[in-house]
C-alpha positions in Angstrom: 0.0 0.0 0.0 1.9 3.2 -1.1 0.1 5.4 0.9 0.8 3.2 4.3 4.9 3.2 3.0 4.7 6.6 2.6 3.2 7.9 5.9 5.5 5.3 7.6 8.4 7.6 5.7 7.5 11.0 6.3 7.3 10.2 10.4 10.4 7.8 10.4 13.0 9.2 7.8 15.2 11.3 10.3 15.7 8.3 12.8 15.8 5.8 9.3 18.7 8.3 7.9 20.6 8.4 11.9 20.6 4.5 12.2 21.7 4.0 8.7 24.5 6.1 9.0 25.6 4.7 12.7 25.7 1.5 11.1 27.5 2.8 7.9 30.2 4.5 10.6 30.7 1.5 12.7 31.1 -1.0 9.8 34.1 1.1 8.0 35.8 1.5 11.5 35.4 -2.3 11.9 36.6 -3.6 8.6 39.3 -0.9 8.8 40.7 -1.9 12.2 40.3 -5.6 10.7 42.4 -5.0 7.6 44.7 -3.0 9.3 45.5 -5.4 12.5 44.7 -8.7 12.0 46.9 -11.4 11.1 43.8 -13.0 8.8 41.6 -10.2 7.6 38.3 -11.0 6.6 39.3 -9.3 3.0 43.1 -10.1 2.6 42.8 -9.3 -1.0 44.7 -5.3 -2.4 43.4 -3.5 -4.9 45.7 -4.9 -7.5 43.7 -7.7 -8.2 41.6 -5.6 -10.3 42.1 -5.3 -14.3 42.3 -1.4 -15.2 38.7 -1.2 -16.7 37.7 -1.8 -13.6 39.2 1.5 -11.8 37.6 3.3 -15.3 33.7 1.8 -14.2 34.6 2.6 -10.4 35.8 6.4 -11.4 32.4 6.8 -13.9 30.1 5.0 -10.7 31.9 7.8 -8.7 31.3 10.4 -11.1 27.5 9.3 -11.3 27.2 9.5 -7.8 28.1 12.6 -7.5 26.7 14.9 -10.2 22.9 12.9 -8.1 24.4 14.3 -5.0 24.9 17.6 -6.2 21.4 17.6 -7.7 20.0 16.4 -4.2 21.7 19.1 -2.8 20.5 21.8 -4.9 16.8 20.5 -4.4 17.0 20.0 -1.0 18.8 24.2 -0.6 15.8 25.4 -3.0 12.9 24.0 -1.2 11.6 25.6 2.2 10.0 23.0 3.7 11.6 20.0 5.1 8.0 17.8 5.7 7.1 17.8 1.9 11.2 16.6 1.6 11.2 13.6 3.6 12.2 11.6 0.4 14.8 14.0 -1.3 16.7 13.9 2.2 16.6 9.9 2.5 18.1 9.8 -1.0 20.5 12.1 -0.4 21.3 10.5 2.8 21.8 6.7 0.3 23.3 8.6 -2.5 25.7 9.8 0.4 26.7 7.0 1.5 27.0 5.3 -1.7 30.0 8.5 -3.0 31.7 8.3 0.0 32.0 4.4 0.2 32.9 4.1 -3.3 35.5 7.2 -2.5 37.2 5.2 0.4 37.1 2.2 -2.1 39.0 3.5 -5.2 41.4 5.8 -3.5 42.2 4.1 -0.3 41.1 0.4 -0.8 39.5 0.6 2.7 39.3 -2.6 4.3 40.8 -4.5 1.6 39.0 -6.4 -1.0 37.1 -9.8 -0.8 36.8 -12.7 -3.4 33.4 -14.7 -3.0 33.1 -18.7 -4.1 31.8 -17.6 -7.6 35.1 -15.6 -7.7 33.7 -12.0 -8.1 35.6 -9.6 -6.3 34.0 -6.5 -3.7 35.6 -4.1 -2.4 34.7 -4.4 1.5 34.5 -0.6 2.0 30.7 -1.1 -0.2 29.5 -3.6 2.2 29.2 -0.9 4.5 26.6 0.9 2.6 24.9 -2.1 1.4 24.6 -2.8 5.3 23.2 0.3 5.9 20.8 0.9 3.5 19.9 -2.7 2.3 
């Protein structure tokens, strides 16, 4: 019911965007402090695994996630009322989330990268936004 999913967003969004981000925080100081001190890290893998189109679809993703940011941002500075932009402001707060894990990704390999059982490789700094937001 759309109307139910909406009502449940405009009275929850600012405690939905809080939690999502104290769980976004505490997951890259987590898999940081794991890459960076443990003898075993749960993502052992560097960042030169990756072939160099890989680093060209990562800066575009980047690039994409910003110019939507910027266009959040705009909205969101344009509009006076904060009620009627209870969905702008959880996108933004996704969209967010989404440049700055893909940031601490590409230029910092943040929390090293993992290498399922099909053998597709993930950076770990994403699962923190997948975590978050998912």
């Amino acid at each position: 019911d759309l109307k139910l999913s909406s009502s449940v967003l405009y009275r929850w969004w600012e405690k939905a965007c809080i939690s999502s981000w104290i769980i976004f925080i505490c997951f890259q100081i987590c898999i940081q402090i794991d890459h960076t001190y443990s003898k075993h890290p749960l993502c052992p893998h560097t960042d030169e695994i990756y072939p160099k189109w890989y680093w060209t679809v990562c800066l575009a993703t980047m690039g994409g996630f910003i110019c939507t940011w910027i266009v959040l941002l705009t909205r969101l500075m344009n509009s006076p009322s904060s009620f009627e932009n209870a969905p702008t402001y959880t996108a933004f707060n996704v969209v967010s989330m989404g440049t700055l894990a893909t940031v601490l990704s590409v230029f910092f390999n943040w929390g090293g990268v993992c290498i399922d059982v099909l053998g597709v490789a993930s950076p770990a700094a994403i699962w923190g936004e997948w975590c978050a937001c998912g």
